[in-house]
C-alpha positions in Angstrom: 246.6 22.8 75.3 246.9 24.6 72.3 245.1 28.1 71.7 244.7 29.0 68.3 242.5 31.7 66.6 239.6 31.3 63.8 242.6 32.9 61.3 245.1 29.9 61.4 246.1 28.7 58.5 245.4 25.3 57.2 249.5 24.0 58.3 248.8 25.5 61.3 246.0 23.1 61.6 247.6 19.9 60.6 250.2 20.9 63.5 247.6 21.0 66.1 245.7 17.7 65.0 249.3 16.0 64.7 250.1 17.5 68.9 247.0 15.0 69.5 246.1 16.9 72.6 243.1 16.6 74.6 241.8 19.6 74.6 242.4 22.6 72.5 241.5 26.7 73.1 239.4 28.4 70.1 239.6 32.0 70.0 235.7 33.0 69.5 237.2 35.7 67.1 239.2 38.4 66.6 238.7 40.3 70.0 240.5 41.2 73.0 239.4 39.3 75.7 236.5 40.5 77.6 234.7 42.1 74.8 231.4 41.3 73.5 230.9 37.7 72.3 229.9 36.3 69.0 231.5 33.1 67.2 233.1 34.1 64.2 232.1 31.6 60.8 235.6 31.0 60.6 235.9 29.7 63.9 233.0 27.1 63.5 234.1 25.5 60.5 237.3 24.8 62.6 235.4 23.4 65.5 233.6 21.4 62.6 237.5 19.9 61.2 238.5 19.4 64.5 236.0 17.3 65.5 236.3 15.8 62.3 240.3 14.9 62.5 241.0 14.6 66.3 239.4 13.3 69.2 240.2 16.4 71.7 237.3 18.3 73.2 237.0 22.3 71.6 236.4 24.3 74.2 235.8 28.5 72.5 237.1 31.3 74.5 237.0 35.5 74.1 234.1 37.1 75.3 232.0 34.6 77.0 230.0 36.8 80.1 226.5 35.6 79.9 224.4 32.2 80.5 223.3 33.2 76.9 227.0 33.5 75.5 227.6 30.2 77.5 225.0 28.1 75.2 225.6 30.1 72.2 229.3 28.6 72.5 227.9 25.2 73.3 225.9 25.0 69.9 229.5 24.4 68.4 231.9 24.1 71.1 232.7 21.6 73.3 232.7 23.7 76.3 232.6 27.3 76.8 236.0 29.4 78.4 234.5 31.9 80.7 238.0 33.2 82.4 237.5 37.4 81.9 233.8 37.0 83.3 235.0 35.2 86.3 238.0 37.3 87.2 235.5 40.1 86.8 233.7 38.3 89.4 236.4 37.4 91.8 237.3 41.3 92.1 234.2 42.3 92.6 233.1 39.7 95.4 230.8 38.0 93.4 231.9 34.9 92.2 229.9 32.5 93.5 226.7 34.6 91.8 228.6 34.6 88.8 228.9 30.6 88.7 225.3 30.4 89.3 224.0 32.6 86.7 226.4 30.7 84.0 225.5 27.5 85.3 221.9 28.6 85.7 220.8 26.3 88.8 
């Protein structure tokens, strides 16, 4: 699966599309992982030419902590990356609240 970030470069693009892969990682923005979440513009117009040019499924990574971050992401997105949030979770004993309150069932 390829990751790439909201700055990539328009050859960069074409080299993704061309991979045909299934699924591909968007960097929300320019963050460290973990930080506070917000879709950069850049990053939705490539969710936008992706789904234009390829098949694969866009799934946003990079800050994503909250049910509210989760359907923020989903607005654009395919599906939402929630990796830091959960690893937070598993050290602190507390996964399976975690799930439930992204999920929210």
């Amino acid at each position: 699966m390829p990751v790439i970030a909201p700055n990539l470069t328009d050859a960069r693009l074409a080299q993704v599309v061309a991979l045909q892969p299934d699924y591909i990682y968007l960097m929300s923005n320019y963050q460290v992982t973990g930080g506070q979440f917000n879709i950069h513009e850049n990053a939705k117009k490539i969710i936008e030419i992706l789904h234009d040019k390829t098949p694969a499924k866009v799934g946003v990574g990079f800050g994503i902590s909250t049910k509210k971050d989760v359907a923020a992401c989903l607005q654009y997105a395919d599906f939402a990356i929630v990796g830091s949030a959960l690893k937070l979770a598993i050290d602190a004993g507390e996964i399976e609240e975690k799930v439930v309150e992204l999920l929210g069932v």
